[in-house]
C-alpha positions, 0 to 999 in steps of 0.5 A, spaced: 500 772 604 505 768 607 509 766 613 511 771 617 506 773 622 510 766 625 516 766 629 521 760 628 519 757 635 511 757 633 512 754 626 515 748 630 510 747 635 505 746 630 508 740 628 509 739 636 501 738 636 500 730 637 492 730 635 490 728 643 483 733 643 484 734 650 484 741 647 476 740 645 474 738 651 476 745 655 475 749 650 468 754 653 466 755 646 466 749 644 462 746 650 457 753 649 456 751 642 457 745 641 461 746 634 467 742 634 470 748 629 471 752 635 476 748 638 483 748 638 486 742 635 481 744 629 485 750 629 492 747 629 489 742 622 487 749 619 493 752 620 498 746 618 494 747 612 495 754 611 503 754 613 505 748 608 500 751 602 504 757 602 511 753 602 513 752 595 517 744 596 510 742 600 506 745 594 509 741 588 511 735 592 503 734 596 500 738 590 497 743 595 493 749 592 491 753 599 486 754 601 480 758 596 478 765 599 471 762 602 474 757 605 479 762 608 474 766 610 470 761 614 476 758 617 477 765 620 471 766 622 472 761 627 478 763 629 476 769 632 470 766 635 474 764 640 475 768 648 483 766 647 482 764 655 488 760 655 484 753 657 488 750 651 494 752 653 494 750 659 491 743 659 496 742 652 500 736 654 506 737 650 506 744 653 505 748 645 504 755 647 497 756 644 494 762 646 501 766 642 499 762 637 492 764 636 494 772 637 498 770 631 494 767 627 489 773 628 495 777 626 496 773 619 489 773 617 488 780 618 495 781 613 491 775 609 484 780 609 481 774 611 477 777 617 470 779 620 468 786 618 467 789 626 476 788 626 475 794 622 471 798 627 475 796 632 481 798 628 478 805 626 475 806 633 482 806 637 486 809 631 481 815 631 478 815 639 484 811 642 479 807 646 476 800 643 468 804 643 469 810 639 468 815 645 471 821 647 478 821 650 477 826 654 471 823 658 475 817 660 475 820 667 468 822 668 466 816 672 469 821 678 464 826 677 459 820 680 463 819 687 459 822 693 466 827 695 469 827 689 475 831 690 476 838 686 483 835 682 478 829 679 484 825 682 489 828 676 495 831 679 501 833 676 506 828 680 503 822 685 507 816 687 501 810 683 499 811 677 492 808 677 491 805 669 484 805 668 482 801 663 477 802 657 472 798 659 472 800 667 472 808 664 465 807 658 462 802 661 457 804 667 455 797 668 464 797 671 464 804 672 462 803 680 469 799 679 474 805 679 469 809 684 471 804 689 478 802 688 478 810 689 474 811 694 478 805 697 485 808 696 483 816 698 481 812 705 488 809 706 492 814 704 495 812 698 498 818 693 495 816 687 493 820 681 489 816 675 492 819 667 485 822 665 485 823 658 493 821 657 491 813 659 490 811 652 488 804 650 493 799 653 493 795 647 490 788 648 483 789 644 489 790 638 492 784 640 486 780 640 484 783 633 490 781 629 492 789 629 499 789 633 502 793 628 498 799 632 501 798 638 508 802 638 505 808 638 500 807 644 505 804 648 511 809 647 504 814 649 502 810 655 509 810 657 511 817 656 504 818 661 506 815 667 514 817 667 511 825 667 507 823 673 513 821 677 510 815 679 514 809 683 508 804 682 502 803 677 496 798 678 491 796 675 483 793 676 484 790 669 487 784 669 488 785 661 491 791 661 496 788 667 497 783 662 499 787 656 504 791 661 508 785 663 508 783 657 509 787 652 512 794 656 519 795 658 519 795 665 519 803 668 517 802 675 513 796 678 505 794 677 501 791 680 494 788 680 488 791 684 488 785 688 495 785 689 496 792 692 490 790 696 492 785 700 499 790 701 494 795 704 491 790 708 496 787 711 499 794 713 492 795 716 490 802 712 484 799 710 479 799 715 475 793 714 467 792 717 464 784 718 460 783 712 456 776 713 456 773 707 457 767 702 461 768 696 465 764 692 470 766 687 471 766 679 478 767 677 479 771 671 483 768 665 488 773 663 489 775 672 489 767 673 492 763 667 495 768 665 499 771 671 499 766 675 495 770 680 491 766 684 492 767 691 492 774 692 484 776 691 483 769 696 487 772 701 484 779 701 477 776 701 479 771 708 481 778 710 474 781 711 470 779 717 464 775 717 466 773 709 466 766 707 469 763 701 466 757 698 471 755 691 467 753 685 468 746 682 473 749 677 477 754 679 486 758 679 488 754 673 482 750 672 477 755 671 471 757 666 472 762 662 466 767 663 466 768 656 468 776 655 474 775 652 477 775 647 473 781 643 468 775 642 462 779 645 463 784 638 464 778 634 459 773 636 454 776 642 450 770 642 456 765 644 459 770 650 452 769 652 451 762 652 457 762 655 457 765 661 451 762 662 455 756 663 459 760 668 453 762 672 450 756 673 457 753 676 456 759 680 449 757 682 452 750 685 456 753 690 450 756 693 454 762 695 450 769 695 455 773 690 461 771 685 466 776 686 471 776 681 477 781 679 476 784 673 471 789 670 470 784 663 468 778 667 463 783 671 461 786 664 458 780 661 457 776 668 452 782 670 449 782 663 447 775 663 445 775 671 441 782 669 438 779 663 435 772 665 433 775 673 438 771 676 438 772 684 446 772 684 450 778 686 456 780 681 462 784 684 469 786 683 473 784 689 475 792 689 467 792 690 466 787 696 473 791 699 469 797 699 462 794 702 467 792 708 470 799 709 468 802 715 465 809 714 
């Protein structure tokens, strides 16, 4: 064990953190459970403990023995049982870039063997299936079998001008399959030249960041790179904000990318997307990773105005501020409950708004708002923006 997990700029901004607990009070997780373990000033104690105890001067001066293995053992429970939403982050008034530092920290107690059992599913999963549910590669493009025309190609051509990444949860997960049926239904009516990876789209590596298994991630990001560049492609886009966000971050840059949301609104204001008057209420939930986390907040509300007879009503948290649906995070693998309660606060704030739909712009946020509506008979719609696009296309 020790402290190399850390750079040098996060071991100094642990001593940054002034105690505020402002944290605390945004965390969804703690406001869900109600355990003040879960919050992020707790975290930052714990790991200041950690990091001193394993450094020879501050043991002999401050007599510290480190923490005993079940202490450890339950400290790292609570590390994972966290959305890494980035709610702390944003709110954090001496600017410690929290969410870094919990992937971090993720990554120090996988190497300290101080985690929940499921890490090691997910790890086996993706180094055997490269994908987080164990499925087999070759089915990732499937969902194109369920399209009313599907073309001959199943979309998967040799060379194109966009690259579609699909993600693994829109690819397995019927719940979100009707997400890239849609995107692509929308992008084969407005002429956009674009191929999805098949069973070449490996997972993009976010759920191993998540699960403190980041020293996986060179080999899926050489392949995924090597996948896009035979395809010749000028642009790639994704519905996933995870999946965008892991490419902005931890890619090197080939061509451009885009979210769905964004390529959208281009294609509508270059008016190739034949649009219908819909008449409905709908308000909007920003997705953690596409929001916070991108800095994507306009785009999704513009192509929503653009649909005729839409109206959108915002929701009392909302863009930097918004709540966390609870699907982050891989905590629906490791406390299903919690994500639950969760996004059962999620729902309620969207019931106040009074609007017929939520729409959202990422397969995840569908998934686990979904679940809790179907579960519970809530009388909500949940659509992905791509979903709302394609009930407004003109047949």
């Amino acid at each position: 064990m020790g402290n190399k997990d850390y750079t040098v700029k996060q071991l100094f901004e642990l001593e940054a953190c002034t105690n505020c607990r402002i944290c605390a009070d945004v965390c969804p997780a703690v406001s869900a459970s109600k355990e003040g373990k879960l919050s992020a000033v707790y975290r930052m104690k714990g790991l200041k403990e950690i990091v001193k105890g394993r450094t020879g001067l501050f043991r002999k001066l401050l007599g510290k023995k480190g923490l005993s293995d079940e202490e450890w053992k339950e400290y790292g429970n609570t590390v994972f049982r966290c959305t890494l939403c980035g709610n702390c982050q944003e709110i954090c008034p001496v600017g410690i870039h929290l969410k870094d530092l919990w992937l971090s920290l993720r990554h120090d107690l996988f190497h300290s063997r101080f985690y929940p059992e499921k890490i090691d599913m997910i790890r086996d999963n993706l180094a055997e299936s490269h994908n987080v549910f164990a499925e087999e590669n070759e089915e990732r493009a499937d969902w194109v079998e369920d399209m009313k025309d599907a073309p001959e190609d199943g979309f998967i051509k040799e060379r194109a001008e966009v690259v579609y990444f699909t993600g693994c949860v829109a690819s397995y997960f019927p719940l979100a399959q009707k997400i890239p049926v849609a995107l692509a239904e929308i992008l084969d009516r407005s002429g956009v030249d674009f191929t999805l990876l098949g069973e070449e789209e490996w997972c993009c590596g976010f759920p191993m960041l998540g699960a403190g298994l980041k020293d996986m991630l060179q080999p899926f990001v050489r392949h995924n790179l090597e996948a896009v560049e035979k395809k010749g492609a000028k642009r790639i886009i994704f519905a996933c904000p995870s999946c965008f966000q892991m490419w902005r971050e931890h890619y090197p840059s080939i061509v451009p990318i885009a979210h769905a949301s964004e390529f959208l609104m281009d294609l509508v204001r270059n008016h190739r997307v034949p649009l219908k008057n819909l008449d409905m209420t709908v308000t909007y939930h920003d997705p953690c990773d596409l929001g916070r986390g991108a800095r994507v907040f306009d785009a999704p509300r513009d192509v929503i105005r653009s649909i005729p007879g839409v109206k959108l009503v915002e929701l009392s948290q909302n863009r930097e501020n918004c709540r966390c649906c609870g699907g982050g995070g891989n905590l629906e693998m490791m406390d299903s409950r919690l994500s639950s309660e969760i996004a059962k606060r999620k729902i309620d704030e969207v019931l106040d708004t009074g609007a017929q739909a939520v729409i959202t712009s990422c397969q995840q946020c569908v998934r686990t708002m979904m679940t809790y509506v179907k579960r519970n008979k809530v009388p909500i719609d949940v659509m992905d923006i791509t979903q709302l696009v394609h009930r407004a296309l003109k047949r």
